[in-house]
ChimeraX commands (.cxc) that place a marker at each C-alpha (Angstrom):
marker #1 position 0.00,0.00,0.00 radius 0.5
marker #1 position 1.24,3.36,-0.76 radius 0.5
marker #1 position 1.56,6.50,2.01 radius 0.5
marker #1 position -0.23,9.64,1.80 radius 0.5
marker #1 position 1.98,11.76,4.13 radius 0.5
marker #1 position -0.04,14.21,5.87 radius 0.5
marker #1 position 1.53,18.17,6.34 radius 0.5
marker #1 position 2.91,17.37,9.94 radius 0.5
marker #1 position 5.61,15.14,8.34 radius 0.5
marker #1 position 6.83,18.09,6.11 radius 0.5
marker #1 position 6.69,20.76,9.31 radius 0.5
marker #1 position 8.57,18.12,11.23 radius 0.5
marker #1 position 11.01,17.62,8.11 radius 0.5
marker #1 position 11.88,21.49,8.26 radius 0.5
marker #1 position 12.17,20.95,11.94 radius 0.5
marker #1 position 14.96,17.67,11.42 radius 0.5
marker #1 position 12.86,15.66,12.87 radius 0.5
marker #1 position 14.56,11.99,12.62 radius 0.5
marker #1 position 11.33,10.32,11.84 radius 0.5
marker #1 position 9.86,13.05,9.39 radius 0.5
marker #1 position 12.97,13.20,7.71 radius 0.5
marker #1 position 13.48,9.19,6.85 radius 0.5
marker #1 position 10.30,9.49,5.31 radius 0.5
marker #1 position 11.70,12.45,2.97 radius 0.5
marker #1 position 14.66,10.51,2.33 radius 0.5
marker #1 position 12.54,7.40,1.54 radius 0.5
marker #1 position 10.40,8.85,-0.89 radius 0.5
marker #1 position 13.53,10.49,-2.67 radius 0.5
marker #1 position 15.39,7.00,-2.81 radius 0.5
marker #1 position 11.89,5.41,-3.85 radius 0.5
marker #1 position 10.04,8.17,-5.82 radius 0.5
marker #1 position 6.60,7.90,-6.51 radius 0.5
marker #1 position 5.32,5.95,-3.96 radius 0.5
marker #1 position 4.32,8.92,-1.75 radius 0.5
marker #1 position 1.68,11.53,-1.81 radius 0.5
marker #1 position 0.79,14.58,-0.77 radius 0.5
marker #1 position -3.10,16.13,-0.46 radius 0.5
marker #1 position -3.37,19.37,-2.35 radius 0.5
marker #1 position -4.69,20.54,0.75 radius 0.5
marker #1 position -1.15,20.17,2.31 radius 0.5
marker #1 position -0.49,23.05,0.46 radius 0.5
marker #1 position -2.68,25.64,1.27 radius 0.5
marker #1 position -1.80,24.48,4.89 radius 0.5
marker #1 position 1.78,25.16,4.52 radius 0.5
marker #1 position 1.60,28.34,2.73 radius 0.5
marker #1 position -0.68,29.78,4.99 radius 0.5
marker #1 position 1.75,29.39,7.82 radius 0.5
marker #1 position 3.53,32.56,8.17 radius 0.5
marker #1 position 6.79,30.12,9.51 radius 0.5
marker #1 position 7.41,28.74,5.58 radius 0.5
marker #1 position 10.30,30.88,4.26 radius 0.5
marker #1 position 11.23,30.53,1.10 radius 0.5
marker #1 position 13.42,27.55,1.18 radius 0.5
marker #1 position 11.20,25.41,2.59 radius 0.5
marker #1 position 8.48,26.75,-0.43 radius 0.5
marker #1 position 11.69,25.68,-2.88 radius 0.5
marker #1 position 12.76,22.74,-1.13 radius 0.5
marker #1 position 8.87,21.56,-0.96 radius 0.5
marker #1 position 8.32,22.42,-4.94 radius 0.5
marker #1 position 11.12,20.21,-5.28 radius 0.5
marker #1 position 9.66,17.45,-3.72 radius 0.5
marker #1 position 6.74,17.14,-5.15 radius 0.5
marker #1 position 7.82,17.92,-8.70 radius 0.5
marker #1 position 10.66,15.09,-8.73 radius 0.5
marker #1 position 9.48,12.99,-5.83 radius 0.5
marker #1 position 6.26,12.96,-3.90 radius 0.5
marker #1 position 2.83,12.56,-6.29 radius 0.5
marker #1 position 0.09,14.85,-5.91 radius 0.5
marker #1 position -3.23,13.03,-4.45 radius 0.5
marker #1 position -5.88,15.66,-5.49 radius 0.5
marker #1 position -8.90,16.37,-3.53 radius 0.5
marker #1 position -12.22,16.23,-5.74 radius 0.5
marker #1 position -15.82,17.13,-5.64 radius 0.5
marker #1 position -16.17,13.12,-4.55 radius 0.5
marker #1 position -13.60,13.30,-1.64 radius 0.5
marker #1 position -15.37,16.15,-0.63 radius 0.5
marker #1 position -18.44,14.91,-0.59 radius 0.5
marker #1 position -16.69,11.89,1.39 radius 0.5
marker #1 position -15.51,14.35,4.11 radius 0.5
marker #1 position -18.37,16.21,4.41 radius 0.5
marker #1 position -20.65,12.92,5.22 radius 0.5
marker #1 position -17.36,11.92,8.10 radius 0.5
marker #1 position -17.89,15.32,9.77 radius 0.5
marker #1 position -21.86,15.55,9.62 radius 0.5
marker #1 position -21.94,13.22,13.20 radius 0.5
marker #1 position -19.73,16.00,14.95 radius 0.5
marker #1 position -20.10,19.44,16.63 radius 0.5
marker #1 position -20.25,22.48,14.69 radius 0.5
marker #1 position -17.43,23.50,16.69 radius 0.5
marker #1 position -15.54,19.78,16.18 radius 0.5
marker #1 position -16.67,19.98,12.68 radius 0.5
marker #1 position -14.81,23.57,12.14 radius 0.5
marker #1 position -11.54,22.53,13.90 radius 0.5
marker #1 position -11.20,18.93,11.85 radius 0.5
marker #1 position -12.44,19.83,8.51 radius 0.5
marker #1 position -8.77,19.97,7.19 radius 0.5
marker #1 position -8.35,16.05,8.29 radius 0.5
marker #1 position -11.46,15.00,7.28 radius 0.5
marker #1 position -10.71,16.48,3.78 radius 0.5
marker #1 position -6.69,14.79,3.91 radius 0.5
marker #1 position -8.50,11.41,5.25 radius 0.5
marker #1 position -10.93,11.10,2.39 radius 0.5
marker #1 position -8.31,12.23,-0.43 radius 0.5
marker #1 position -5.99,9.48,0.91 radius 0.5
marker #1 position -8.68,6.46,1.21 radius 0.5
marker #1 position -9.66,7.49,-1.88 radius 0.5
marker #1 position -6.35,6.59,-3.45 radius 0.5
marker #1 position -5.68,3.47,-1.60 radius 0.5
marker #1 position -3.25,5.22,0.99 radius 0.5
marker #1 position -1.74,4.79,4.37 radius 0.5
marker #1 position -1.91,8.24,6.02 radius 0.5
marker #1 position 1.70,9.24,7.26 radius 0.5
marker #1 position 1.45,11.46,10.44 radius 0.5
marker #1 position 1.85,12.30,13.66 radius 0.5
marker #1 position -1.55,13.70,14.14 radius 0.5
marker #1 position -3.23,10.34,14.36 radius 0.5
marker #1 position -5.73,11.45,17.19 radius 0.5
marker #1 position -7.76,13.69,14.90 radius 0.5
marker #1 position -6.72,11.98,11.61 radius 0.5
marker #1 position -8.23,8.30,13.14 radius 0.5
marker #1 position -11.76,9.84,13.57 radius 0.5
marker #1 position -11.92,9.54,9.85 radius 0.5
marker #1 position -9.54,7.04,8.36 radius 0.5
marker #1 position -8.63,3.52,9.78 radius 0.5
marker #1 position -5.54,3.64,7.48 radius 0.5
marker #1 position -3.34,6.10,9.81 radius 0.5
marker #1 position -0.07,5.10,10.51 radius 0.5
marker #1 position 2.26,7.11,12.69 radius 0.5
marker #1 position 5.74,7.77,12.34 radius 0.5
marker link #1:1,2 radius 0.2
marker link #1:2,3 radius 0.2
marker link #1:3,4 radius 0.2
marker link #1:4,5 radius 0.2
marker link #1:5,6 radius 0.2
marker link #1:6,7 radius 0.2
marker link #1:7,8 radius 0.2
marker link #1:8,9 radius 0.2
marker link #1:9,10 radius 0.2
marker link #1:10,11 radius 0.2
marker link #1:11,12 radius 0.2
marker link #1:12,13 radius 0.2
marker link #1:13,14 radius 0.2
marker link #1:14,15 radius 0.2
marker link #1:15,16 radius 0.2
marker link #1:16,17 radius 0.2
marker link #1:17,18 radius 0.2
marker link #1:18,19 radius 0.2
marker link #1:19,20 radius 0.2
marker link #1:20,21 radius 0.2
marker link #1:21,22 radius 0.2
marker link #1:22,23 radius 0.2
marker link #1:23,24 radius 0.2
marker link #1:24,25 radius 0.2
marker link #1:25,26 radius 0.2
marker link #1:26,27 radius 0.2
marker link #1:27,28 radius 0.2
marker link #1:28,29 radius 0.2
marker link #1:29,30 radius 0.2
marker link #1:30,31 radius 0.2
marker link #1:31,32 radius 0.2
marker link #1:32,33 radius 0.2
marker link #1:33,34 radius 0.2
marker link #1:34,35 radius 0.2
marker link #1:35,36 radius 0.2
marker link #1:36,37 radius 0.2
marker link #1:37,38 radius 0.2
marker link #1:38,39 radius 0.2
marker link #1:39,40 radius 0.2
marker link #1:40,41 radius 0.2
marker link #1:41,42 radius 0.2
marker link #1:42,43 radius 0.2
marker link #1:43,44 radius 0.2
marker link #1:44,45 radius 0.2
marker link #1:45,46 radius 0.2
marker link #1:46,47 radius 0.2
marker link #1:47,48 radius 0.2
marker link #1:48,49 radius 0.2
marker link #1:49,50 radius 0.2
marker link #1:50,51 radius 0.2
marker link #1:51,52 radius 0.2
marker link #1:52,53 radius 0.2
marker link #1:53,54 radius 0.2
marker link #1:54,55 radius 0.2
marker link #1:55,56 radius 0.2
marker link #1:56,57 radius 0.2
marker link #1:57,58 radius 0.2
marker link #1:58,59 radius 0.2
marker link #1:59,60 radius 0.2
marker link #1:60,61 radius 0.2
marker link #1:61,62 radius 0.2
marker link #1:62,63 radius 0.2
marker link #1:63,64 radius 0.2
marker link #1:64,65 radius 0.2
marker link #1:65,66 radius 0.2
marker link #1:66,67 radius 0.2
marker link #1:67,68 radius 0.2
marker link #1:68,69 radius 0.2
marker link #1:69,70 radius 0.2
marker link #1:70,71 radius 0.2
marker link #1:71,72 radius 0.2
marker link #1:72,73 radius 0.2
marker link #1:73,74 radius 0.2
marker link #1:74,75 radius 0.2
marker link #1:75,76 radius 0.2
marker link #1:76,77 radius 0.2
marker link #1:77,78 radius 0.2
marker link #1:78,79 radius 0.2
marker link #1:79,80 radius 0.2
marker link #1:80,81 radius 0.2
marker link #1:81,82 radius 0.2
marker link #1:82,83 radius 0.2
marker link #1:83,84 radius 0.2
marker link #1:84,85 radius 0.2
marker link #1:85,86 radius 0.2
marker link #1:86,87 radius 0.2
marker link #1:87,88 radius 0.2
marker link #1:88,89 radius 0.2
marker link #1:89,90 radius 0.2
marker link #1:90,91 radius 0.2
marker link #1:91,92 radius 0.2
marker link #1:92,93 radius 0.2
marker link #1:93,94 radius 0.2
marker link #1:94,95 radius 0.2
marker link #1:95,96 radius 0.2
marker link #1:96,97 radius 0.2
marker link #1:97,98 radius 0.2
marker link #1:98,99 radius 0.2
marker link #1:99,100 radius 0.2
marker link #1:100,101 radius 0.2
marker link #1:101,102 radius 0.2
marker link #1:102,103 radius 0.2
marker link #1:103,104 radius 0.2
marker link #1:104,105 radius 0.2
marker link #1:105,106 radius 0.2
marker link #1:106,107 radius 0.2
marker link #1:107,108 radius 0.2
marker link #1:108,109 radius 0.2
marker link #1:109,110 radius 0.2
marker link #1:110,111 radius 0.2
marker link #1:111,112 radius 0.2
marker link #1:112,113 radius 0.2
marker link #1:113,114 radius 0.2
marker link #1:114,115 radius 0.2
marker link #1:115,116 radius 0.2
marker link #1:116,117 radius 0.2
marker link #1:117,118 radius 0.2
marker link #1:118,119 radius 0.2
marker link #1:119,120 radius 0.2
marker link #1:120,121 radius 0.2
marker link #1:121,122 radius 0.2
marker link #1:122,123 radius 0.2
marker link #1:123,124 radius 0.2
marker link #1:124,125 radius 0.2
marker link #1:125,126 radius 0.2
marker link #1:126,127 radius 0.2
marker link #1:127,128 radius 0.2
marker link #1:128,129 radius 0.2
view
């Protein structure tokens, strides 16, 4: 099965995080058996932390390396039936890994992270690293 690796591994990455950063490394000596959710993205570049090496070093990554797992009008869909059993306010907070959860069981994949607390509410398929 291949691994969906969820934004915390790339924030921990930055941070040289020994776990995070085997996973990197692994997906550069195996590319194209890891992905990313598009909505990665707009959660990294919205962090007012991501300089502009990690935006190079990250472009990098996913142009050579780590495949792009888009999220759809049917993953959507998918995360928006997960969340309808929560609290508005649960529902606000864990959209993002409701959205990540249904991109990645929608390709097949393990999720990657170290937020498996939230990201287990939705997926059975979370593996922590």
């Amino acid at each position: 099965m291949t691994e969906l690796y969820d934004t915390c591994v790339f924030i921990d990455y930055w941070k040289g995080d020994v776990s995070a950063v085997s996973l990197i490394v692994a997906a550069m000596t195996n590319p194209g058996s890891r992905y990313y959710s598009t909505l990665s993205v707009t959660e990294l570049w919205q962090s007012t932390k991501l300089g502009r090496r990690e935006e190079i070093e990250f472009t990098a990554l996913i142009q050579y390396f780590i495949k792009e797992c888009p999220l759809g009008t049917i993953e959507a869909m998918k995360a928006g039936q997960m969340l309808r059993t929560l609290s508005r306010s649960m529902r606000k907070n864990l959209t993002a890994d409701a959205l990540i959860a249904a991109t990645a069981d929608s390709g097949g994949h393990i999720i990657r992270t170290r937020n498996v607390k939230d990201l287990t509410k939705f997926s059975s398929n979370v593996q922590p690293y």
